[in-house]
Residue frames as qw, qx, qy, qz and C-alpha x, y, z in Angstrom:
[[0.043, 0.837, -0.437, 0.327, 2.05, 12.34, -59.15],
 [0.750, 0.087, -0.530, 0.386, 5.01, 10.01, -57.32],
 [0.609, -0.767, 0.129, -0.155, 5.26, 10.06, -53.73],
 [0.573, 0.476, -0.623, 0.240, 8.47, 9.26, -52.43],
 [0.755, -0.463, -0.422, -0.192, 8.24, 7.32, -49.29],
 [0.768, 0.026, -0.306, 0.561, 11.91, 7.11, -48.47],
 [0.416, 0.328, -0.298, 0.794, 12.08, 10.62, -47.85],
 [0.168, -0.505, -0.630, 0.566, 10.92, 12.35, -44.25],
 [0.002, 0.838, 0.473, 0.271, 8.00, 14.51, -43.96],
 [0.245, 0.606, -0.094, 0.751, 8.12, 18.20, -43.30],
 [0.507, -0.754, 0.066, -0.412, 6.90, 17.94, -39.69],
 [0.921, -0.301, -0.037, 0.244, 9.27, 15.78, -38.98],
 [0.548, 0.430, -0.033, 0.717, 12.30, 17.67, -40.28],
 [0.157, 0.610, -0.230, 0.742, 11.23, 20.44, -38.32],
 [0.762, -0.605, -0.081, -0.217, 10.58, 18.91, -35.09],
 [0.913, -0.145, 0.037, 0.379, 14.01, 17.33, -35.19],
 [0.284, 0.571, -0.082, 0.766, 15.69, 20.89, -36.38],
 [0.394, -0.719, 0.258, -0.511, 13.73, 22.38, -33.08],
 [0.854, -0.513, -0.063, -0.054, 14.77, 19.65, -30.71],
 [0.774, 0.356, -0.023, 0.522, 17.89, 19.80, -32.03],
 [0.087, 0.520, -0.081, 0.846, 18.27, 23.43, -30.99],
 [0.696, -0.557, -0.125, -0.436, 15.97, 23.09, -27.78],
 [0.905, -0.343, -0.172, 0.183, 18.94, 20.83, -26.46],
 [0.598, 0.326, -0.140, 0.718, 21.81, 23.05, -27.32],
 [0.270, 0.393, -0.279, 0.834, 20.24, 25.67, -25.45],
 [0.769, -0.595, -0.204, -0.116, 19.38, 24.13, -22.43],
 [0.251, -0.794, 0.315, -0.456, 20.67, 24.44, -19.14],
 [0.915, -0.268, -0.291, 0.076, 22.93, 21.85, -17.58],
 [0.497, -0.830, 0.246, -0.056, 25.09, 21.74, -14.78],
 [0.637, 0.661, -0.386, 0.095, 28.51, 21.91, -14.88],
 [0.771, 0.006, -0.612, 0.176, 30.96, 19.77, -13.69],
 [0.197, 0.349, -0.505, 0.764, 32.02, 21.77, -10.87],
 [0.350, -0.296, 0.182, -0.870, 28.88, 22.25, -9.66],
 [0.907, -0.112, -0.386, -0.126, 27.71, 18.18, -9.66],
 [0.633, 0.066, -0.594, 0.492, 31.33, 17.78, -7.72],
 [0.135, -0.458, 0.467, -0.744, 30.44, 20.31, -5.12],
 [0.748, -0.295, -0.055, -0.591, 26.96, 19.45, -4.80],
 [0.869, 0.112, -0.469, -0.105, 28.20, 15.80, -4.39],
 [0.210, 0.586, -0.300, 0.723, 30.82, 16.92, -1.90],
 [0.378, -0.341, 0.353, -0.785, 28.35, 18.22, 0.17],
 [0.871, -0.152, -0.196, -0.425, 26.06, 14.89, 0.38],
 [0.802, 0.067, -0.522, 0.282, 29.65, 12.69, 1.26],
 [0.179, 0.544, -0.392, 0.720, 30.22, 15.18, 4.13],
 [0.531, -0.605, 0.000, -0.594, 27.84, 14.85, 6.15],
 [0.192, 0.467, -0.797, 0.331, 29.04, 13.58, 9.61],
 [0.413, 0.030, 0.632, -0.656, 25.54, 12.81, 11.32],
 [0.087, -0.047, -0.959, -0.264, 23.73, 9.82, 11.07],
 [0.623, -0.305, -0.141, -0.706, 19.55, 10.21, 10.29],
 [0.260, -0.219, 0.702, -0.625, 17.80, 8.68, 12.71],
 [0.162, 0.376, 0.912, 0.032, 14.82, 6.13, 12.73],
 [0.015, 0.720, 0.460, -0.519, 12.63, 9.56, 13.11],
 [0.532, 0.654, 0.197, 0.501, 14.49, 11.13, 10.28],
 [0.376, -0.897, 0.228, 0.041, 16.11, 13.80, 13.11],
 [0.571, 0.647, -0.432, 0.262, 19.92, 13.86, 12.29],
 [0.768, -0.613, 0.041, 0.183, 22.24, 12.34, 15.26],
 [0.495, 0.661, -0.440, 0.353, 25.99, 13.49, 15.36],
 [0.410, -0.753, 0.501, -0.118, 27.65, 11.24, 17.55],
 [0.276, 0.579, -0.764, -0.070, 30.35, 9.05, 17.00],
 [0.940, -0.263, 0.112, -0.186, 29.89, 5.05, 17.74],
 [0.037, 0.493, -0.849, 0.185, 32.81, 3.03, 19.58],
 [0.932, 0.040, -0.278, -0.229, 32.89, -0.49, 19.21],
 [0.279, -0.626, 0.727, -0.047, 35.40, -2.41, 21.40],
 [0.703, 0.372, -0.604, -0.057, 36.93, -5.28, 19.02],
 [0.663, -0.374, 0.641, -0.100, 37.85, -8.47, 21.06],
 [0.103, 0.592, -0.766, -0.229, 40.49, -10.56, 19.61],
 [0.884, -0.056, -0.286, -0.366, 39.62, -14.04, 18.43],
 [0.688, -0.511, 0.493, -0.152, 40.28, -16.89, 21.39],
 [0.104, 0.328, -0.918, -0.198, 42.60, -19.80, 21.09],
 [0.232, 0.177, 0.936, -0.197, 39.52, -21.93, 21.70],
 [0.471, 0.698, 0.213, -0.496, 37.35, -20.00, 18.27],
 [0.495, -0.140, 0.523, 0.680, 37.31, -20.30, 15.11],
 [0.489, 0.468, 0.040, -0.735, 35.54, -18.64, 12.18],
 [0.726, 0.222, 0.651, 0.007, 33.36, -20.41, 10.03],
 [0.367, -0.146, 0.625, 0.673, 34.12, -20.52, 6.24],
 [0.041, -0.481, -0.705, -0.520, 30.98, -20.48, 4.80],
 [0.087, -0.893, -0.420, -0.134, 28.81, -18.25, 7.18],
 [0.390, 0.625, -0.128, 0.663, 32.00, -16.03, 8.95],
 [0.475, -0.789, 0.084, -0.380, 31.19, -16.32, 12.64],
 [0.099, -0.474, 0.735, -0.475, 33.21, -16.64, 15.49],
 [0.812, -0.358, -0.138, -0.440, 32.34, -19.90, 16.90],
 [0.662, -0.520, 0.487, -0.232, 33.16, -21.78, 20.09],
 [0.291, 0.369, -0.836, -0.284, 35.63, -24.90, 18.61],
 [0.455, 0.136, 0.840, -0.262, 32.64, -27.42, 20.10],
 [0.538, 0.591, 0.216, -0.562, 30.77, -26.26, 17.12],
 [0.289, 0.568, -0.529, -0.560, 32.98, -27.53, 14.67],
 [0.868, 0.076, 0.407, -0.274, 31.76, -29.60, 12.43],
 [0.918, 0.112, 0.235, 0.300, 34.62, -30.22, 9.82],
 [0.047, -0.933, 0.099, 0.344, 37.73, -29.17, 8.27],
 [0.878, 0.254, 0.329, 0.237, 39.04, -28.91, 5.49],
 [0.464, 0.548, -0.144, 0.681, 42.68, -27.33, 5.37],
 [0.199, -0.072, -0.468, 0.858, 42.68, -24.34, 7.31],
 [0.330, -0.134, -0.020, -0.934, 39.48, -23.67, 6.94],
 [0.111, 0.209, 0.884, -0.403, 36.31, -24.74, 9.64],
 [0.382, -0.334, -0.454, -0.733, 32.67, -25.05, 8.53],
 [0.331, -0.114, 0.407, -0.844, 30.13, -24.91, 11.86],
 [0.129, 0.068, 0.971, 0.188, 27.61, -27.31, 12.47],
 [0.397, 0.556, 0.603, -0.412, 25.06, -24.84, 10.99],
 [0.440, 0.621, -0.421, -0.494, 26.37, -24.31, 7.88],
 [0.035, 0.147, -0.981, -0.121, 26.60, -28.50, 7.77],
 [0.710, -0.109, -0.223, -0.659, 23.12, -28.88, 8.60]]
């Protein structure tokens, strides 16, 4: 008797009929419910602590304008004092630790 190789065995047909059908009637969440849920995680106003305890208070930074005697470095981005520069090239200053 001739075997045909090409075609698929019978446990395989019906494993792939039941998974087939095992995904259709499964339970997933619908979109609404991903956008609340999501929602809720971007809301939150309090920041976890080191402890994992939730803080809710608000941090103020006071910004100070850069001096006429600063500049910022190109390559790393700090404010530095204009003794620090070490070259320039255009309008932009490189520091004389990012020269090495």
């Amino acid at each position: 008797m001739a075997t045909d190789y090409d075609e698929l065995r019978t446990d395989v047909k019906e494993s792939q009929s039941n998974s087939l059908a095992a995904l259709q009637s499964a339970s997933a969440p619908d979109a609404r419910s991903v956008v609340l849920e999501m929602d809720e995680t971007n809301n939150m106003d309090s920041i976890e602590g080191p402890g994992g305890e939730f803080i809710a208070e608000e941090l103020t930074i006071a910004v100070i304008p850069q001096a006429h005697d600063e500049f910022t470095c190109y390559s790393c981005f700090l404010v530095r004092h204009r003794s620090q520069l070490a070259r320039r090239n255009g309008d932009y200053g490189y520091c004389t630790d990012c020269e090495g």
